[in-house]
C-alpha positions in Angstrom: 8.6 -16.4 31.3 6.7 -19.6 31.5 7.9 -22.3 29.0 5.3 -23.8 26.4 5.0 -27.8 26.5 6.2 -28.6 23.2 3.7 -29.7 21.1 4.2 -31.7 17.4 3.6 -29.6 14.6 4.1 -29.8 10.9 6.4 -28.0 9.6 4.3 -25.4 7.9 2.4 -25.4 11.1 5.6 -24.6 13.5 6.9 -21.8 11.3 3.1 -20.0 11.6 4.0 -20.5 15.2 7.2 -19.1 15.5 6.0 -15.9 13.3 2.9 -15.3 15.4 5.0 -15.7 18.5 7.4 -13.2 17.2 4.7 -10.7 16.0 3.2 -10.4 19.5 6.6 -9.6 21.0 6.8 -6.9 18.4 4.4 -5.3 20.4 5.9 -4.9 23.4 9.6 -4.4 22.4 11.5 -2.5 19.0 12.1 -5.7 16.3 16.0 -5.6 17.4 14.8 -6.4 20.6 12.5 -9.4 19.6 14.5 -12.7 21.0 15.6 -15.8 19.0 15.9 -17.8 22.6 12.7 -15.9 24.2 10.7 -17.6 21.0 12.1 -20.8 21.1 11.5 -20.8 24.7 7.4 -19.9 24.4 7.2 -22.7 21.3 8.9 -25.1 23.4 11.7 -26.0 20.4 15.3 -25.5 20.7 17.3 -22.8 19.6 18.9 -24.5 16.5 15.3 -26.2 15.6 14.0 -22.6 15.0 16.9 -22.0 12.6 16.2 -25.1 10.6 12.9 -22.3 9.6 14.8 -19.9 9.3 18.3 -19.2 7.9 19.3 -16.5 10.5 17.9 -14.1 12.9 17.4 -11.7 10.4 15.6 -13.9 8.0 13.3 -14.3 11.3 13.0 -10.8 11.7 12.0 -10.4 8.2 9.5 -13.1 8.1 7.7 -11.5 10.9 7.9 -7.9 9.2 6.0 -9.8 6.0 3.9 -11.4 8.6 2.4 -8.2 10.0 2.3 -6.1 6.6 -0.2 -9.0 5.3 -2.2 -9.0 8.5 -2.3 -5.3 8.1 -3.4 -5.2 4.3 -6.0 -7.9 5.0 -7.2 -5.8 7.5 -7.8 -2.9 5.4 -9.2 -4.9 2.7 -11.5 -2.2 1.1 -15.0 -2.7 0.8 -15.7 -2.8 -3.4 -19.5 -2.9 -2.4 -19.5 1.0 -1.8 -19.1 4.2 -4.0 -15.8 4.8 -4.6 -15.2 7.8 -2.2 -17.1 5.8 0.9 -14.1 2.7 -0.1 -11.4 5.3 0.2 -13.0 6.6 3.7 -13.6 2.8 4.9 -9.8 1.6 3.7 -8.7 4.7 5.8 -11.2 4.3 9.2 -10.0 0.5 8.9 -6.3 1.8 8.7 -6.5 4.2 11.4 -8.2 1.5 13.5 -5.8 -1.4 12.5 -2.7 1.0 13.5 -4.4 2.5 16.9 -4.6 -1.2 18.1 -1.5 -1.9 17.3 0.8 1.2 17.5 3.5 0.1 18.7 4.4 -2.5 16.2 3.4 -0.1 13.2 5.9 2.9 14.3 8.5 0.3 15.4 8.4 -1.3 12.4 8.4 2.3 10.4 10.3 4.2 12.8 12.9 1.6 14.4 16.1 0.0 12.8 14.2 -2.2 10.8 13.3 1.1 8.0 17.4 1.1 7.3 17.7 -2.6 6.4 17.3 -2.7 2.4 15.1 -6.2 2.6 12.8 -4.5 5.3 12.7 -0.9 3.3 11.4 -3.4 0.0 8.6 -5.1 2.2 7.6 -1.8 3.4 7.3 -0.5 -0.3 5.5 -3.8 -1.5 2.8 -3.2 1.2 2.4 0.8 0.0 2.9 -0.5 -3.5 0.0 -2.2 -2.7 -2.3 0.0 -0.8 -1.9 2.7 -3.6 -2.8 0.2 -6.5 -6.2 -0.4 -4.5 -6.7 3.4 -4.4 -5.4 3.7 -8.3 -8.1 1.0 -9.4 -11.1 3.3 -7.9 -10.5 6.0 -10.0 -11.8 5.7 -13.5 -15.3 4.6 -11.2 -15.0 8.9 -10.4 -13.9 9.6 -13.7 -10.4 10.1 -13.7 -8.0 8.2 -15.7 -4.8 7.5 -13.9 -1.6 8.6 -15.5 2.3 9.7 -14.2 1.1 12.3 -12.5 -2.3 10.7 -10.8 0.4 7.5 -9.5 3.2 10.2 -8.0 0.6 12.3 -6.3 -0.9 9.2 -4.9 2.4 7.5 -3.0 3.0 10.8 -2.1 -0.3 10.6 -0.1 0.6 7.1 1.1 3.8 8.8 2.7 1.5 11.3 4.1 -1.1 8.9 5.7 1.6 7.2 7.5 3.7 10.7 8.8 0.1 12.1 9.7 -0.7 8.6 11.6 1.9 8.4 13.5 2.3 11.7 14.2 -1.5 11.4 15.7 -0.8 8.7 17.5 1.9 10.0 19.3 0.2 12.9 20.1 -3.7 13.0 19.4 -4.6 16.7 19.5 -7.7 16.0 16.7 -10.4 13.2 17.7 -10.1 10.0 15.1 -13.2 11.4 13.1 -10.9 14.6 12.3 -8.3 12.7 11.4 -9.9 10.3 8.8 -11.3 13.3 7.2 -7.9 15.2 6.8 -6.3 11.7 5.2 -9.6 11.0 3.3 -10.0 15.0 1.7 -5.9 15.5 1.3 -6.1 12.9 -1.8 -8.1 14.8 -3.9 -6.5 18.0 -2.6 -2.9 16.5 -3.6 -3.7 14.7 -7.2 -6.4 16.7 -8.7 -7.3 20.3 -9.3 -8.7 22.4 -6.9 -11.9 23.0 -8.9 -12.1 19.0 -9.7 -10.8 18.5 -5.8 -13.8 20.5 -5.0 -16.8 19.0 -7.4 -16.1 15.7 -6.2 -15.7 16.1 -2.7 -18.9 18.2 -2.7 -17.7 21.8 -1.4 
C-alpha cells in the first residue's frame, strides 16, 4: 500500500483525516479489521502520533462509527419543503440509496462486533433516536398527536427498516421501488389503525 507524503495539518484538520481514512477502509474490511498502522501509514504520521488523537484503538474505532452515522443522517436529511407523507418516502429513497452505496459499511457496522460493544450499541441508538424524532415531528402536520404508543410503534419501525434493508441487500428479490413502498406503507400499518392506516395512505 503506497505511503502518503506527510503533509502539515492542524490538528482538527489531521484527526478529519485519520477518520475519513478509517471510514473508507470500513468499506472494504469488518471495523475489527480496520488497521491502526495501515492508517498511519496512508496519512503519512507515526503510529504513536495517531494516538495523541486518539486515546486507544477503540476510541479510533468509535470515532469512525460517529463519523459515518453523521454522514448517514446528513444524507437522509428530510426534505421539510414537501407534504408530510412525500418527506417520509424521500427520508426512506435517500436511506435506501445512502445504504445501497455503501453496504458494506452499514451491515458491518450493524451486523459485525461493533453492535456488542456498549459505546458502539449507544451511537447506534443516538442515530435511530434521531431518525425517529424526524418522523415523530411530521405527525401532528397528518393529524396525529404523538403519544407512548405513536413513539413505541415508531422505533419499532426503525428496527424494521434496518432488518428489511439489509435483509434486501443481501438478497434483492423485490426491485428498490418495492421496497421503499413496503418501508414507507408498514408505518402507518404498525402505529395507527387499520381504518386511519387506510384514509391516509389513500386505499
Amino acid at each position: 500500500m503506497a505511503v502518503t507524503k506527510r503533509t502539515r495539518l492542524s490538528p482538527e484538520e489531521r484527526r478529519a483525516q485519520l477518520i475519513d481514512l478509517g471510514a473508507r477502509m470500513l468499506a472494504e474490511r469488518p471495523l475489527e479489521q480496520v488497521s491502526v498502522e495501515e492508517i498511519a501509514d496512508q496519512a503519512g504520521v507515526s503510529r504513536g502520533l495517531l494516538f495523541h488523537y486518539f486515546a486507544s484503538k477503540r476510541d479510533f474505532h468509535l470515532a469512525i462509527v460517529r463519523h459515518t452515522n453523521v454522514e448517514m443522517l446528513a444524507h437522509t436529511e428530510p426534505d421539510l419543503s414537501l407534504e408530510p407523507l412525500e418527506i417520509l418516502r424521500s427520508a426512506i429513497t435517500s436511506y435506501v440509496d445512502y445504504v445501497s452505496e455503501n453496504r458494506n459499511t452499514y451491515v458491518s457496522l450493524l451486523r459485525g462486533t461493533a453492535s456488542g460493544d456498549p459505546e458502539m450499541r449507544e451511537e447506534f441508538e443516538r442515530t435511530r433516536a434521531i431518525m425517529a424524532e424526524r418522523i415523530t415531528l411530521q405527525l401532528p402536520k397528518l393529524g396525529i398527536e404523538p403519544g407512548p404508543r405513536i413513539t413505541l410503534a415508531v422505533r419499532g419501525w426503525i428496527a424494521f427498516v434496518e432488518e428489511a434493508t439489509i435483509s434486501w441487500l443481501k438478497d434483492p428479490e423485490i426491485a428498490r421501488e418495492e421496497l421503499i413502498d413496503l418501508i414507507v406503507t408498514a408505518l402507518p400499518a404498525v402505529a395507527l389503525s387499520s381504518e386511519t392506516a387506510a384514509a391516509l395512505l389513500g386505499a
